[in-house]
C-alpha positions in Angstrom: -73.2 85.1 -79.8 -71.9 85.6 -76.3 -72.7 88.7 -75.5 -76.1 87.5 -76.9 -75.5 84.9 -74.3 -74.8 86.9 -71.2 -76.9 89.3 -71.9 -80.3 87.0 -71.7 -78.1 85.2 -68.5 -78.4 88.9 -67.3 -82.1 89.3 -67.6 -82.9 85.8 -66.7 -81.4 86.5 -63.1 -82.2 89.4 -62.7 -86.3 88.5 -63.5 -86.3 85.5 -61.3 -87.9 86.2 -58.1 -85.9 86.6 -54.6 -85.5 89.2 -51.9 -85.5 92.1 -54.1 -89.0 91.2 -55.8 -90.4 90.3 -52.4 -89.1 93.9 -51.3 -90.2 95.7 -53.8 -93.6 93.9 -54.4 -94.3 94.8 -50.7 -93.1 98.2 -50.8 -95.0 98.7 -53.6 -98.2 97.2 -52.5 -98.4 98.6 -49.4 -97.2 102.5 -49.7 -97.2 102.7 -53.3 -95.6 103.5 -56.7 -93.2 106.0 -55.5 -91.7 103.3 -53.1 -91.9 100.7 -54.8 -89.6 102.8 -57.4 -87.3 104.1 -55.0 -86.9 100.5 -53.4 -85.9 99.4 -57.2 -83.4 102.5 -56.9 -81.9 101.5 -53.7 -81.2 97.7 -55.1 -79.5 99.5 -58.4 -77.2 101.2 -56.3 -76.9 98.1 -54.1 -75.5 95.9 -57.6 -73.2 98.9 -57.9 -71.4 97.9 -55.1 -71.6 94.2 -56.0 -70.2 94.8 -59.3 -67.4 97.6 -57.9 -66.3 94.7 -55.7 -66.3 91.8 -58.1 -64.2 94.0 -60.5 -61.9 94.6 -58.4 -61.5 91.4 -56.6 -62.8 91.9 -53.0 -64.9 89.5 -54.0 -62.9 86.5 -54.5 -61.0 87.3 -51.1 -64.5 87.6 -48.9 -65.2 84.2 -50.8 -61.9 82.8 -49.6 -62.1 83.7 -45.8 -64.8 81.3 -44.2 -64.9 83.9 -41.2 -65.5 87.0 -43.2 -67.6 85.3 -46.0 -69.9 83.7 -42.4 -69.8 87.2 -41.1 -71.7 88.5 -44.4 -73.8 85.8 -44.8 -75.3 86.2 -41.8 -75.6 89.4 -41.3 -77.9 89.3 -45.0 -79.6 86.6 -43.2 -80.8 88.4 -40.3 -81.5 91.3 -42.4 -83.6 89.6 -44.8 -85.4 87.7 -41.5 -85.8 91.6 -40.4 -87.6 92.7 -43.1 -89.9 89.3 -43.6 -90.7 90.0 -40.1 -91.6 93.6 -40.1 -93.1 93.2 -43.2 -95.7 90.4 -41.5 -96.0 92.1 -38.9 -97.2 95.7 -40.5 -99.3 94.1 -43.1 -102.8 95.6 -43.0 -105.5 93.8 -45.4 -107.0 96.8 -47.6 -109.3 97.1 -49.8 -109.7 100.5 -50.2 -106.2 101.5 -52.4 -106.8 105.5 -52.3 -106.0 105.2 -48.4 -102.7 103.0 -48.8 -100.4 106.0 -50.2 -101.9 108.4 -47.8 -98.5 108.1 -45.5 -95.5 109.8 -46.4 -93.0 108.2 -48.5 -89.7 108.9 -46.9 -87.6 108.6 -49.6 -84.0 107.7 -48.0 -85.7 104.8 -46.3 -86.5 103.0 -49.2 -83.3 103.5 -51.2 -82.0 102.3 -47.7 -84.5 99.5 -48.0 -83.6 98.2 -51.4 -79.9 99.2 -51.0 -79.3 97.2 -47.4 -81.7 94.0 -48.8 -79.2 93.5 -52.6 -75.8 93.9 -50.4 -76.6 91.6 -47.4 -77.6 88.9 -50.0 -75.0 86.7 -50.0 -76.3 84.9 -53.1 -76.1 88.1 -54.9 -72.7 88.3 -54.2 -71.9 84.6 -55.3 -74.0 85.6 -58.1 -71.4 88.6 -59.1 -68.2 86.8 -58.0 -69.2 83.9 -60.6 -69.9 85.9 -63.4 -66.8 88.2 -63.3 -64.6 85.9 -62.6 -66.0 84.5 -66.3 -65.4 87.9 -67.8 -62.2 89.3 -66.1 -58.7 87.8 -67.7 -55.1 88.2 -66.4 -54.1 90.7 -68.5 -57.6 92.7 -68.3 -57.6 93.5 -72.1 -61.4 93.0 -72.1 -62.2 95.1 -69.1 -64.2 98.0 -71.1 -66.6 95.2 -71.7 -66.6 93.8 -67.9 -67.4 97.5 -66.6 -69.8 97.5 -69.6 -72.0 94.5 -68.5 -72.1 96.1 -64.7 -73.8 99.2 -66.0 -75.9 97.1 -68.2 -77.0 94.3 -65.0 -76.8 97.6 -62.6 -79.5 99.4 -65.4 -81.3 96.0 -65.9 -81.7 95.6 -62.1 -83.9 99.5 -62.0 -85.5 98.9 -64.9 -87.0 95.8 -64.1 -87.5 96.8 -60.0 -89.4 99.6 -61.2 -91.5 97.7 -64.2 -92.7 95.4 -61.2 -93.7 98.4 -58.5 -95.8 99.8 -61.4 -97.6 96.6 -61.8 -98.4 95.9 -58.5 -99.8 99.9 -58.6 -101.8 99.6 -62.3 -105.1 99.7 -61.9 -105.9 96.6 -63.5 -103.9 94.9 -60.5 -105.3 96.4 -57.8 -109.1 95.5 -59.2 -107.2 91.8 -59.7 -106.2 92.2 -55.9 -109.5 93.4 -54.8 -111.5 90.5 -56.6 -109.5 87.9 -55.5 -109.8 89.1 -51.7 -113.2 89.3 -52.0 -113.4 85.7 -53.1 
Protein backbone atom coordinates (compact mmCIF):
# COMPACT_ATOMS: atom_id res chain seq x y z
CA UNK A 1 0.00 0.00 0.00
CA UNK A 2 2.81 2.47 0.15
CA UNK A 3 4.39 2.23 -2.73
CA UNK A 4 0.85 2.38 -4.09
CA UNK A 5 0.90 5.48 -2.05
CA UNK A 6 3.98 7.28 -3.41
CA UNK A 7 3.70 6.26 -6.45
CA UNK A 8 0.15 8.26 -7.14
CA UNK A 9 2.04 11.17 -4.77
CA UNK A 10 4.52 10.88 -7.71
CA UNK A 11 2.22 11.40 -10.49
CA UNK A 12 0.06 13.78 -8.68
CA UNK A 13 3.10 16.31 -8.51
CA UNK A 14 4.48 15.68 -11.22
CA UNK A 15 0.86 16.49 -13.27
CA UNK A 16 0.12 19.59 -11.44
CA UNK A 17 0.93 22.52 -13.35
CA UNK A 18 4.19 24.95 -12.67
CA UNK A 19 7.13 26.19 -14.49
CA UNK A 20 7.86 23.02 -16.34
CA UNK A 21 4.18 22.89 -17.90
CA UNK A 22 4.28 26.58 -18.66
CA UNK A 23 7.78 25.80 -20.40
CA UNK A 24 6.94 23.13 -22.21
CA UNK A 25 3.37 24.29 -23.25
CA UNK A 26 5.12 27.35 -24.75
CA UNK A 27 7.95 25.62 -26.30
CA UNK A 28 5.62 23.48 -27.63
CA UNK A 29 3.13 25.84 -28.93
CA UNK A 30 5.28 28.11 -30.40
CA UNK A 31 8.15 25.96 -32.29
CA UNK A 32 6.66 22.71 -32.07
CA UNK A 33 6.57 18.94 -31.12
CA UNK A 34 10.17 18.47 -31.43
CA UNK A 35 10.73 21.22 -28.67
CA UNK A 36 8.31 20.78 -26.77
CA UNK A 37 9.83 17.05 -26.48
CA UNK A 38 13.24 18.03 -26.01
CA UNK A 39 12.12 20.71 -23.39
CA UNK A 40 10.37 17.55 -21.40
CA UNK A 41 13.99 15.93 -21.91
CA UNK A 42 15.91 18.72 -20.50
CA UNK A 43 13.49 18.88 -17.20
CA UNK A 44 14.13 14.83 -16.93
CA UNK A 45 17.66 15.37 -16.79
CA UNK A 46 17.12 18.43 -14.59
CA UNK A 47 15.07 15.85 -11.70
CA UNK A 48 18.24 13.75 -12.15
CA UNK A 49 20.18 16.12 -10.48
CA UNK A 50 17.42 16.86 -7.92
CA UNK A 51 17.17 13.33 -7.04
CA UNK A 52 21.32 12.74 -7.17
CA UNK A 53 21.37 15.54 -4.64
CA UNK A 54 18.57 14.53 -2.35
CA UNK A 55 20.14 11.01 -2.11
CA UNK A 56 23.02 12.04 -1.21
CA UNK A 57 22.20 14.79 1.17
CA UNK A 58 23.30 18.02 -0.48
CA UNK A 59 20.14 18.65 -0.13
CA UNK A 60 19.41 18.90 3.41
CA UNK A 61 22.69 21.10 3.84
CA UNK A 62 21.61 23.86 0.93
CA UNK A 63 18.32 23.67 3.11
CA UNK A 64 20.14 24.38 6.26
CA UNK A 65 22.33 27.41 5.06
CA UNK A 66 19.96 30.55 4.73
CA UNK A 67 22.78 32.18 2.46
CA UNK A 68 23.25 29.30 0.12
CA UNK A 69 19.57 28.14 0.06
CA UNK A 70 18.80 32.45 -0.74
CA UNK A 71 21.42 32.22 -3.29
CA UNK A 72 19.47 29.37 -5.17
CA UNK A 73 16.25 30.61 -4.68
CA UNK A 74 16.89 33.54 -6.35
CA UNK A 75 18.82 32.72 -8.88
CA UNK A 76 15.46 30.14 -9.97
CA UNK A 77 13.66 33.27 -9.47
CA UNK A 78 15.26 35.42 -11.86
CA UNK A 79 15.51 32.61 -14.25
CA UNK A 80 11.93 31.71 -14.20
CA UNK A 81 11.17 35.84 -14.52
CA UNK A 82 13.71 35.42 -17.68
CA UNK A 83 11.90 33.07 -19.38
CA UNK A 84 8.22 34.59 -18.50
CA UNK A 85 9.67 37.58 -19.97
CA UNK A 86 11.20 36.43 -23.13
CA UNK A 87 8.49 34.21 -23.58
CA UNK A 88 5.92 37.57 -23.54
CA UNK A 89 7.90 39.27 -25.25
CA UNK A 90 8.46 36.72 -28.46
CA UNK A 91 4.97 35.67 -28.54
CA UNK A 92 3.53 36.07 -32.06
CA UNK A 93 -0.38 35.39 -32.38
CA UNK A 94 -0.68 32.69 -35.27
CA UNK A 95 -3.11 31.25 -36.94
CA UNK A 96 -1.50 29.69 -39.56
CA UNK A 97 0.40 26.37 -37.61
CA UNK A 98 2.36 25.06 -40.87
CA UNK A 99 4.50 28.42 -40.47
CA UNK A 100 5.27 27.99 -36.60
CA UNK A 101 7.79 24.98 -36.99
CA UNK A 102 9.39 26.52 -39.94
CA UNK A 103 12.53 27.79 -37.61
CA UNK A 104 15.09 25.52 -36.71
CA UNK A 105 14.85 23.63 -33.55
CA UNK A 106 18.20 23.88 -31.93
CA UNK A 107 18.17 21.08 -30.02
CA UNK A 108 20.77 21.89 -27.00
CA UNK A 109 18.73 24.96 -26.27
CA UNK A 110 15.79 23.31 -25.29
CA UNK A 111 17.28 20.56 -23.18
CA UNK A 112 19.13 23.78 -21.75
CA UNK A 113 15.70 25.20 -21.54
CA UNK A 114 13.95 22.57 -19.59
CA UNK A 115 17.15 21.55 -17.79
CA UNK A 116 18.05 25.32 -16.33
CA UNK A 117 13.91 25.93 -15.61
CA UNK A 118 13.56 22.16 -13.10
CA UNK A 119 17.09 22.96 -11.22
CA UNK A 120 16.58 26.77 -10.51
CA UNK A 121 13.11 25.80 -8.93
CA UNK A 122 13.53 26.01 -5.62
CA UNK A 123 10.17 24.36 -4.92
CA UNK A 124 11.42 21.42 -6.84
CA UNK A 125 14.12 21.05 -4.72
CA UNK A 126 11.93 21.39 -1.42
CA UNK A 127 9.83 19.05 -3.34
CA UNK A 128 12.88 16.35 -3.43
CA UNK A 129 14.50 17.12 -0.09
CA UNK A 130 10.85 16.28 1.57
CA UNK A 131 10.30 13.19 -0.09
CA UNK A 132 13.72 11.55 0.43
CA UNK A 133 14.17 12.44 3.51
CA UNK A 134 10.73 10.16 3.99
CA UNK A 135 12.38 7.30 2.19
CA UNK A 136 16.12 7.46 3.21
CA UNK A 137 16.84 5.61 6.90
CA UNK A 138 20.05 5.68 8.93
CA UNK A 139 21.19 2.59 8.08
CA UNK A 140 20.16 2.87 4.19
CA UNK A 141 18.85 -0.78 4.04
CA UNK A 142 15.99 0.44 1.82
CA UNK A 143 18.10 2.50 -0.63
CA UNK A 144 17.53 0.16 -3.84
CA UNK A 145 14.03 1.36 -3.49
CA UNK A 146 14.96 5.23 -2.88
CA UNK A 147 17.18 5.12 -6.19
CA UNK A 148 14.21 3.12 -7.59
CA UNK A 149 11.50 5.88 -7.07
CA UNK A 150 14.13 8.57 -8.65
CA UNK A 151 14.23 6.67 -11.92
CA UNK A 152 10.57 6.21 -11.65
CA UNK A 153 9.73 10.39 -10.84
CA UNK A 154 12.86 11.08 -13.21
CA UNK A 155 10.85 8.68 -16.09
CA UNK A 156 7.37 10.04 -14.92
CA UNK A 157 8.72 13.63 -15.26
CA UNK A 158 9.52 12.75 -19.66
CA UNK A 159 6.85 10.90 -19.98
CA UNK A 160 4.39 13.20 -18.93
CA UNK A 161 6.49 16.57 -20.39
CA UNK A 162 6.33 14.96 -23.66
CA UNK A 163 2.43 13.61 -23.41
CA UNK A 164 1.66 17.52 -22.94
CA UNK A 165 4.00 18.96 -26.02
CA UNK A 166 2.10 16.36 -28.18
CA UNK A 167 -1.15 17.72 -27.13
CA UNK A 168 -0.56 21.11 -27.55
CA UNK A 169 0.79 19.89 -31.40
CA UNK A 170 -2.42 17.32 -32.08
CA UNK A 171 -4.42 18.43 -34.58
CA UNK A 172 -7.47 18.52 -32.67
CA UNK A 173 -5.78 21.28 -30.47
CA UNK A 174 -4.51 23.38 -32.78
CA UNK A 175 -8.22 23.56 -34.60
CA UNK A 176 -9.37 24.09 -30.59
CA UNK A 177 -6.68 26.96 -30.60
CA UNK A 178 -7.67 28.36 -33.91
CA UNK A 179 -11.59 28.46 -33.07
CA UNK A 180 -11.25 29.94 -29.91
CA UNK A 181 -8.96 32.84 -31.34
CA UNK A 182 -11.21 33.44 -33.84
CA UNK A 183 -14.03 33.97 -31.34
Amino acid sequence: MELLSFAVFGFLIVVSPGADFVLVFKNSAIFGRKAGILTALGIGIGVCVHITYSVIGISHLVSQNALLFSIVKYIGAAYLIYLGVTGLVSSQLKLDYKNSTDQPIHTRKYIFQGFLCNVLNPKTMLFFLSIFSQLISSNNEGMPFVISYGVYIALLHMAWFCIVAYLVTSVKSITFKVTLIAK
